[in-house]
PAKOL-592519 format. One record per atom (N, C-alpha, C): x, y, z; residue in one letter. Coordinates in pm, whole numbers, padded with zeros to 5 digits, always signed. Atoms other than C-alpha are relative to their C-alpha. Layout:
XYZa
...
This chain:
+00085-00119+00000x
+00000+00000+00000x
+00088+00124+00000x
-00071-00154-00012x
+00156+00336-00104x
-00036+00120+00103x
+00030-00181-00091x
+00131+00638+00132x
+00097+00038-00008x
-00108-00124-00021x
+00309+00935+00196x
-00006+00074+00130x
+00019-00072-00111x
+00395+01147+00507x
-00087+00088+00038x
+00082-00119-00010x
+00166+01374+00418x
-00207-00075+00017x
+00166+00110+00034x
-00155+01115+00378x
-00059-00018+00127x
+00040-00003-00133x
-00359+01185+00665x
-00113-00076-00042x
+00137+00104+00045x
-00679+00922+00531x
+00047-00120+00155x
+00010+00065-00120x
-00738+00705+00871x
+00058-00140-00084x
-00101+00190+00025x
-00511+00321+00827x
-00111-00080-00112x
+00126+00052+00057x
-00896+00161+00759x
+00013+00071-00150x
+00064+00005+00181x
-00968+00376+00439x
+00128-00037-00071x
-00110+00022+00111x
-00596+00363+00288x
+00001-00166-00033x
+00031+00133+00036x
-00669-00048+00359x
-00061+00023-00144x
+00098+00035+00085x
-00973-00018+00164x
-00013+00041-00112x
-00015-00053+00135x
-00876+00235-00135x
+00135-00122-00065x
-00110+00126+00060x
-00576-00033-00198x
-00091-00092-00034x
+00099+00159+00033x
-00836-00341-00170x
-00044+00095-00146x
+00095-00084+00072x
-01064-00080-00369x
+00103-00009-00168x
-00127-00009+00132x
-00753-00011-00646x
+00004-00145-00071x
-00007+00101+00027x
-00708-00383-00663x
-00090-00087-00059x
+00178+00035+00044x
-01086-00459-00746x
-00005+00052-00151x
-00002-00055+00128x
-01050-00194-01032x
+00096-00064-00103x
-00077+00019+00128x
-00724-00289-01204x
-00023-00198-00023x
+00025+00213+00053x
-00876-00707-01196x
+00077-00066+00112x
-00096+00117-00067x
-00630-00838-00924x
-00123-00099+00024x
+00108+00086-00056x
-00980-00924-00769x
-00108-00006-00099x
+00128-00009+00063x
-01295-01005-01002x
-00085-00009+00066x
+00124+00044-00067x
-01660-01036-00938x
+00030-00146+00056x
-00005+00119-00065x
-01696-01331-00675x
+00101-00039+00074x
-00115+00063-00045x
-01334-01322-00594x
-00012+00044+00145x
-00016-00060-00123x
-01271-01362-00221x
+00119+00098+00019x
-00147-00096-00018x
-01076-01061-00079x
+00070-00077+00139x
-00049-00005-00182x
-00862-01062+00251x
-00040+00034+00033x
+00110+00011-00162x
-01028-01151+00558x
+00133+00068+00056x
-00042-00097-00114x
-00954-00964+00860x
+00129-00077+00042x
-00125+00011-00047x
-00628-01192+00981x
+00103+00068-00116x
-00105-00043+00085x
-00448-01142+00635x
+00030+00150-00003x
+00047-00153+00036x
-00523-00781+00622x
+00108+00046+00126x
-00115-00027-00097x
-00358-00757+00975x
+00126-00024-00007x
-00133+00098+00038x
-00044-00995+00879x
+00056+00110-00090x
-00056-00068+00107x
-00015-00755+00556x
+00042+00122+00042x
-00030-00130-00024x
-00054-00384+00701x
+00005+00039+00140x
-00037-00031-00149x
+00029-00470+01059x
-00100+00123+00071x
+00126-00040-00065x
-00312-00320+01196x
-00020-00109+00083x
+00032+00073-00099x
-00524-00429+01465x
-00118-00031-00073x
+00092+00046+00113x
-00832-00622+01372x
-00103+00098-00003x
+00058-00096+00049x
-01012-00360+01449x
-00006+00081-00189x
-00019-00059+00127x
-00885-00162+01171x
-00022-00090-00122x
+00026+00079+00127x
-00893-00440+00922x
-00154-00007-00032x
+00153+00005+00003x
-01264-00489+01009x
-00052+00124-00085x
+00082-00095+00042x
-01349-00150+00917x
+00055+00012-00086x
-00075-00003+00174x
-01129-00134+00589x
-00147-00077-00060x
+00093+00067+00050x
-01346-00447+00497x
-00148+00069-00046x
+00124-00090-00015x
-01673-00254+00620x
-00014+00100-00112x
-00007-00081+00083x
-01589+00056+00390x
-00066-00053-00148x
+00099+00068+00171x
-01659-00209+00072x
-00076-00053+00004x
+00108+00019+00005x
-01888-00298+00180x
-00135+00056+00033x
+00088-00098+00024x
-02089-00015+00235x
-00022+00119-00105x
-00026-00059+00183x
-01944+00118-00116x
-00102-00094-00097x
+00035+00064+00111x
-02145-00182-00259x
+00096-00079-00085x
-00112+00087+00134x
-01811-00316-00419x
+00029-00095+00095x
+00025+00126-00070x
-01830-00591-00162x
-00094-00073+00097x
+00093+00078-00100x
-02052-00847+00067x
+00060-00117+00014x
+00000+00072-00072x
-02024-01016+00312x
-00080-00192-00009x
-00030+00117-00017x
-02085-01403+00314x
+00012-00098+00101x
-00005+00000-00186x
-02201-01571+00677x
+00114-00119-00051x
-00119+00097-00027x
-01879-01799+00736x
+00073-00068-00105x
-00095+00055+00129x
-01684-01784+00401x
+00052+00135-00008x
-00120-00098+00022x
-01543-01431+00401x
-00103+00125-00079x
+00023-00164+00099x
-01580-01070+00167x
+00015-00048-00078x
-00010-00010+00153x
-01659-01099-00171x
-00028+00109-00121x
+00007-00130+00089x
-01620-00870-00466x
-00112-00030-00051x
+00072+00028+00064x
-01942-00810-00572x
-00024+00029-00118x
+00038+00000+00136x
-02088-00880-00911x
-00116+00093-00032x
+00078-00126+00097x
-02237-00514-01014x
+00049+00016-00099x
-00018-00063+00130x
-02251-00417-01328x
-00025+00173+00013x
+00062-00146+00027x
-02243-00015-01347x
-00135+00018-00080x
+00082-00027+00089x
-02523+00146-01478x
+00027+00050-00103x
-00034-00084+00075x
-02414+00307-01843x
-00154+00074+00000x
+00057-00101-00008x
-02633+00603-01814x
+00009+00110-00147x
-00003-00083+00137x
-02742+00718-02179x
-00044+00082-00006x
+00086-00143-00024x
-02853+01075-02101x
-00054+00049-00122x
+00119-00006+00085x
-02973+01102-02446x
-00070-00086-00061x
+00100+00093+00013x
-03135+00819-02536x
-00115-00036+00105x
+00073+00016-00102x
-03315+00800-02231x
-00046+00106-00004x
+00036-00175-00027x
-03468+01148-02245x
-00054-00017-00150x
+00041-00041+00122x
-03562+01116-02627x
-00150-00069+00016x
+00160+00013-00029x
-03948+01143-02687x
-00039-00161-00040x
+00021+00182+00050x
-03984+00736-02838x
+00000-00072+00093x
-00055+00109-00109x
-03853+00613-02494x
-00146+00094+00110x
+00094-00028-00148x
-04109+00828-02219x
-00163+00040-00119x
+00169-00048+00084x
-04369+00946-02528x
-00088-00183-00044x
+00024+00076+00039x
-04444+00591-02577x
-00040-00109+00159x
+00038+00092-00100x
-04518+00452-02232x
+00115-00015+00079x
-00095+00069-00086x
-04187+00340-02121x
+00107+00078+00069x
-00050-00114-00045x
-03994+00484-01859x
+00143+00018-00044x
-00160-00013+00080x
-03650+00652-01925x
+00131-00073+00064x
-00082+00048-00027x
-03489+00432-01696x
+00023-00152-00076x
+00003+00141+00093x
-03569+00132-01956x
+00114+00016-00079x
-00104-00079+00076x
-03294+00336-02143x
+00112-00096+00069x
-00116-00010-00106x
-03044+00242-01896x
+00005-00179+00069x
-00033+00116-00052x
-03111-00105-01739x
-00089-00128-00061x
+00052+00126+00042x
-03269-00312-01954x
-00093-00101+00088x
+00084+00152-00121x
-03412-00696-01743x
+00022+00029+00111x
-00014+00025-00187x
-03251-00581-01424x
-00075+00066+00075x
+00123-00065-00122x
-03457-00490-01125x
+00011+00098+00045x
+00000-00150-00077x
-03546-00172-01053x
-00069-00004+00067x
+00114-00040-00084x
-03713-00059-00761x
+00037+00146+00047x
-00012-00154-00074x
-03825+00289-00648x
-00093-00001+00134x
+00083+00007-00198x
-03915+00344-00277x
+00040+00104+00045x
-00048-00118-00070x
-03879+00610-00041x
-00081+00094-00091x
+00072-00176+00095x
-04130+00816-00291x
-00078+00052+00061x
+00180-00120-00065x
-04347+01113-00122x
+00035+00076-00113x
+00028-00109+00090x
-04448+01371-00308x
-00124+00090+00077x
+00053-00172-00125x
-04591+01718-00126x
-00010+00118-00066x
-00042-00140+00034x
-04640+02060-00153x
+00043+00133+00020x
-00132-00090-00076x
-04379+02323-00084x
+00020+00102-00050x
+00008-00132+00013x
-04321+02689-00069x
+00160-00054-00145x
-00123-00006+00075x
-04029+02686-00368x
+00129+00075+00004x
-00158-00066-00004x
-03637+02718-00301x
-00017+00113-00101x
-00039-00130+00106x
-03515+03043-00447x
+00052-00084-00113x
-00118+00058+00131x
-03262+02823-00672x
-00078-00056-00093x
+00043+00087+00077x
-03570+02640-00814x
-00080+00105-00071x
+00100-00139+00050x
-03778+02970-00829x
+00085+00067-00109x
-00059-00089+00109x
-03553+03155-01063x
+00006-00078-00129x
+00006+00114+00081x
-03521+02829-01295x
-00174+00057-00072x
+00177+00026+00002x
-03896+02775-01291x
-00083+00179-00061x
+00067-00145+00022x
-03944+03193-01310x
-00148+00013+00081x
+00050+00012-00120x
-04154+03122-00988x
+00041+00157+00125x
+00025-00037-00125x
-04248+03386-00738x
+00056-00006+00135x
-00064+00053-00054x
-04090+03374-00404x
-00118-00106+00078x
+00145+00109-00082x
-04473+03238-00247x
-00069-00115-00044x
+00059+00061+00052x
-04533+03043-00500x
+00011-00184+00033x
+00002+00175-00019x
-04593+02631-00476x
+00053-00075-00036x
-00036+00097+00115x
-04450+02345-00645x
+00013-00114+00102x
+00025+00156-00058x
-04520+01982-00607x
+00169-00058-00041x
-00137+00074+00035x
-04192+01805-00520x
-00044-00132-00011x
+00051+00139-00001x
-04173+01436-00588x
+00131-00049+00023x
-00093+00071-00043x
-03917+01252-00402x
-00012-00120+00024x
-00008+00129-00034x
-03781+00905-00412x
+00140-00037-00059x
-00149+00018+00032x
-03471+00665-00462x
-00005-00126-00041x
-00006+00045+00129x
-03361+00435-00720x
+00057-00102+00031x
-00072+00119-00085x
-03257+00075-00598x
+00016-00109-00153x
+00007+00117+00118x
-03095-00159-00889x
+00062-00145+00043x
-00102+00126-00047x
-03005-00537-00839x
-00002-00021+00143x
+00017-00027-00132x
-03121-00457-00457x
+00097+00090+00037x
-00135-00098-00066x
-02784-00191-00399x
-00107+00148-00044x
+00017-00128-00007x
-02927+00182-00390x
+00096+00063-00062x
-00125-00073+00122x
-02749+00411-00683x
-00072+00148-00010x
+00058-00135+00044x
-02987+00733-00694x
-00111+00065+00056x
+00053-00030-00062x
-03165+00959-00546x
-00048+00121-00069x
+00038-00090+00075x
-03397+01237-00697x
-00081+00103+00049x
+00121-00055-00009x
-03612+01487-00662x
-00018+00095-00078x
+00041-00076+00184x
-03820+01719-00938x
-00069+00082+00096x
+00082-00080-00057x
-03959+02028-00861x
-00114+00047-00154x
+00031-00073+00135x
-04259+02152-01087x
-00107+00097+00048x
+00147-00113-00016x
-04537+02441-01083x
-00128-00051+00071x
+00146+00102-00066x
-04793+02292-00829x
-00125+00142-00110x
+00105-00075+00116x
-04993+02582-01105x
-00008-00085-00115x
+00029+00026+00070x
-04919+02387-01345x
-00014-00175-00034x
+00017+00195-00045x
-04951+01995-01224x
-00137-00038+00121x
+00078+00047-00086x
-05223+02056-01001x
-00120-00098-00014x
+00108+00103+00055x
-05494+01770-00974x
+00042-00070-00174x
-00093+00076+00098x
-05264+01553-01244x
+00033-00099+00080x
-00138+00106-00056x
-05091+01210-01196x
+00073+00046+00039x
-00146-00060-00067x
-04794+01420-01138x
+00029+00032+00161x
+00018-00031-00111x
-04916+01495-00798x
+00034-00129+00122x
+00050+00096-00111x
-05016+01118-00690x
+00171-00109+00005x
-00098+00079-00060x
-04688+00848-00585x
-00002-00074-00163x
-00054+00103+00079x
-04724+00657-00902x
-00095+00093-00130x
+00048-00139+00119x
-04783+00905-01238x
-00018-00093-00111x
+00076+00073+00105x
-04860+00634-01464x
+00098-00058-00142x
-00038+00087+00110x
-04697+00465-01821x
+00044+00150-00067x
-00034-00096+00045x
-04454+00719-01937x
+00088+00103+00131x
-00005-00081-00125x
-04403+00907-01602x
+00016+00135-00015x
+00009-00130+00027x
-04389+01285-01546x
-00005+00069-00136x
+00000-00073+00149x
-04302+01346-01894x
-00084+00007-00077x
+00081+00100+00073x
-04549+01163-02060x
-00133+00093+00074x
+00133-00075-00050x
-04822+01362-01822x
+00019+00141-00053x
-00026-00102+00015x
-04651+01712-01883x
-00073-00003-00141x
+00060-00005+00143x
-04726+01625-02253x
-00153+00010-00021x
+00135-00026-00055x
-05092+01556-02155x
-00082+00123+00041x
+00096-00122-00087x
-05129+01878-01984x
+00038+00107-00111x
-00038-00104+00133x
-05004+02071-02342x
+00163+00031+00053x
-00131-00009-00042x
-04632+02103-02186x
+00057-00106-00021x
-00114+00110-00004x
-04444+01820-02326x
+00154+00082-00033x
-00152-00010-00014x
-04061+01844-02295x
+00015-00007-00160x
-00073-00016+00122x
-03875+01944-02612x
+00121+00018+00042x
-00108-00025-00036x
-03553+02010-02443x
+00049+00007+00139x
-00085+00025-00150x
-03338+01912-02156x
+00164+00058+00021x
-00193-00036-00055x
-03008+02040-01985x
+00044-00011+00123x
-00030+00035-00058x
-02808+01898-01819x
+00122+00051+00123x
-00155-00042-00055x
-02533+02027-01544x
+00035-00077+00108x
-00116+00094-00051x
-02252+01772-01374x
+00082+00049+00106x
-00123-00034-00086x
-02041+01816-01069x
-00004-00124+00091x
-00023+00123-00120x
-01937+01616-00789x
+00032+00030+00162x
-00061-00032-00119x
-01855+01616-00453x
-00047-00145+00131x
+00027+00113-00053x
-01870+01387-00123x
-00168-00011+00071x
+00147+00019-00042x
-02214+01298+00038x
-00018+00033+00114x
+00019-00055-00112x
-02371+01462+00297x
-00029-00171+00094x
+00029+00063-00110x
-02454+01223+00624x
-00068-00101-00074x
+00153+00038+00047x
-02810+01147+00490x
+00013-00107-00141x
-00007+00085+00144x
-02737+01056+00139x
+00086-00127+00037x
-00095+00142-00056x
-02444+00839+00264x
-00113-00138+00068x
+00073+00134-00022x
-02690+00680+00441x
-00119-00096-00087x
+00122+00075+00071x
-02990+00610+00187x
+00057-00025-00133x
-00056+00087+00109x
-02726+00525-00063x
+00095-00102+00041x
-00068+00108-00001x
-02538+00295+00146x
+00099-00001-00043x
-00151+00049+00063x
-02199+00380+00080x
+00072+00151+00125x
-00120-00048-00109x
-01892+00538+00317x
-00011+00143-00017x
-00019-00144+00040x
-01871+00913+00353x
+00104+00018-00055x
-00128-00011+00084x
-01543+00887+00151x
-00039-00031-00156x
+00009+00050+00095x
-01716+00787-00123x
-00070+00131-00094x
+00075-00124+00114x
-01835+01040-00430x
-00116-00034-00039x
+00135+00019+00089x
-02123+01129-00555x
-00040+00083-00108x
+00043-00094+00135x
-02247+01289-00902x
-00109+00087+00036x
+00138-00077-00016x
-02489+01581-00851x
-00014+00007-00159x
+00065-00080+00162x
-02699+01612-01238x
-00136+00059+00031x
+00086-00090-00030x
-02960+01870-01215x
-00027+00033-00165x
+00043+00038+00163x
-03166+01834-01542x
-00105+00136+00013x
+00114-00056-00030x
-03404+02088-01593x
-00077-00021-00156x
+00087-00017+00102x
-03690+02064-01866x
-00075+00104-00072x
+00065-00115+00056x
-03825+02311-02096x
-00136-00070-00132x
+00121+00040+00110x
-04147+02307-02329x
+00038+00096-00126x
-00019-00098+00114x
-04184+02462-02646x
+00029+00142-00002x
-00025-00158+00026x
-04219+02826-02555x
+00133+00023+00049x
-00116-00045-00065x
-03883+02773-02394x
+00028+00032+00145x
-00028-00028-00173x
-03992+02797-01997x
+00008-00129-00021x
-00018+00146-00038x
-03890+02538-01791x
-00128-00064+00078x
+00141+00066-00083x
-04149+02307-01656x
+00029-00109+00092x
-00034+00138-00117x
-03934+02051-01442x
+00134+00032+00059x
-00167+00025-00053x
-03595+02053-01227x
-00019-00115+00073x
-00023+00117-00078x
-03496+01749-01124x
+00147-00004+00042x
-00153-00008-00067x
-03169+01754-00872x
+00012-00177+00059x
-00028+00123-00020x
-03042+01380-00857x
+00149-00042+00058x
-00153+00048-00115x
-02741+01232-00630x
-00013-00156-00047x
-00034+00109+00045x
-02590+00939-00818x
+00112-00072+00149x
-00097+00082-00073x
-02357+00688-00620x
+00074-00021-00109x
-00075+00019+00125x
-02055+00731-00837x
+00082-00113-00055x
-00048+00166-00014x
-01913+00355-00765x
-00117-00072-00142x
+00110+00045+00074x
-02237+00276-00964x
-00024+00025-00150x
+00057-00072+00129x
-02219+00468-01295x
+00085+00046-00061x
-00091-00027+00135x
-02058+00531-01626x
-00072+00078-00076x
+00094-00081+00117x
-02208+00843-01814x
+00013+00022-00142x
-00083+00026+00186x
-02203+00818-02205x
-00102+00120-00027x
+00044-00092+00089x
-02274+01053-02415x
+00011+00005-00169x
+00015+00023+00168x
-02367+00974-02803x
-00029+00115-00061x
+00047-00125+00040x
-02389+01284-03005x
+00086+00045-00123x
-00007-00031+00126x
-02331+01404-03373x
+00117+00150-00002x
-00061-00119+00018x
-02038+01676-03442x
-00124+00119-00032x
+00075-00096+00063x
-02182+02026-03433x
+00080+00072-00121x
-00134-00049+00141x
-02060+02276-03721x
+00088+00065+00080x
């Protein structure tokens, strides 16, 4: 394990970014057992403490599980490739199917943790939206579980003026989802944009994504526009970045 004098990361995570390193470049594949807690001690002369919680770290990253009385294993996720425009084009949500069909094909999605309410509107969403500071908007929150591991977390703000008494309001918006209603209500989406950053996870998220506060996460904050060019949706989403590969397919401009 490399360090430097200057590498103040607690014994545990530098364990677990080495295991972690070792996972990436193949030493370990899906299924392969890692080092259990004696080797781990034997190797980086820790106590088992510390080895324990190295272990722990991958396994609250999702890039490992546990195994009652056979050890840590690398688990067999597949990232999500995340086709931000194919998934967003009108054929995939104007047609019934949602835009995460884009993205994971047979594997199991589940969404849980969804409320949806109605709330005075952040300034940051109000200026977007061109919202009032008193004005309403129905949020709709929930989080994105693939393969049973937790990868995403969302929430959309839109015009409770202009979603009121709509699917958009109730927990489950129907074949197509939000988009697919917006279109319904004369506001279908013609254009999306997207903006990318990163940073580490607050407490909360750490916890309802199940992964280490050392671990990154993607903020994309999409917002939707209709024809006349207002926007009619923000959606601010917290990826688990262990989880996801973003592609982007797209035609030279001039």
């Amino acid at each position: 394990m490399a360090t430097t004098d200057d590498d103040r990361r607690p014994k545990y995570q530098r364990i677990a970014d080495s295991l972690h390193e070792a996972i990436q470049s193949g030493e370990y594949g899906p299924g392969d057992r890692l080092p259990g807690e004696n080797d781990l001690m034997t190797t980086y002369g820790v106590a088992r403490m510390t080895a324990r919680q190295a272990l722990s770290v991958l396994r609250d990253e999702g890039v490992a599980e546990a195994r009652k009385g056979a050890g840590v294993f690398v688990r067999d996720f597949r990232p999500i490739r995340r086709r931000s425009i194919d998934r967003l084009a009108r054929d995939q949500w104007g047609s019934g199917r949602s835009v995460w069909a884009a993205d994971v094909g047979e594997r199991v999605l589940e969404v849980d943790r969804i409320s949806v309410s109605e709330e005075r509107v952040p300034e940051r969403v109000g200026v977007v939206l061109d919202l009032t500071d008193d004005a309403a908007v129905c949020v709709r929150r929930r989080r994105f579980v693939l393969d049973g591991k937790p990868v995403l977390l969302a929430t959309s703000y839109l015009a409770m003026s202009l979603v009121a008494g709509s699917a958009i309001t109730r927990e489950d918006t129907g074949p197509g989802g939000t988009y697919a209603r917006l279109a319904e209500l004369g506001h279908e989406p013609v254009h999306f944009r997207e903006e990318i950053r990163s940073r580490m996870p607050s407490k909360d998220e750490a916890a309802e994504l199940r992964v280490s506060a050392g671990t990154p996460v993607i903020l994309v904050c999409r917002t939707a526009y209709a024809a006349e060019g207002h926007a009619v949706e923000v959606n601010e989403m917290t990826l688990d970045a262990a989880s996801y590969v973003l592609e982007y397919d797209f035609d030279a401009g001039r």
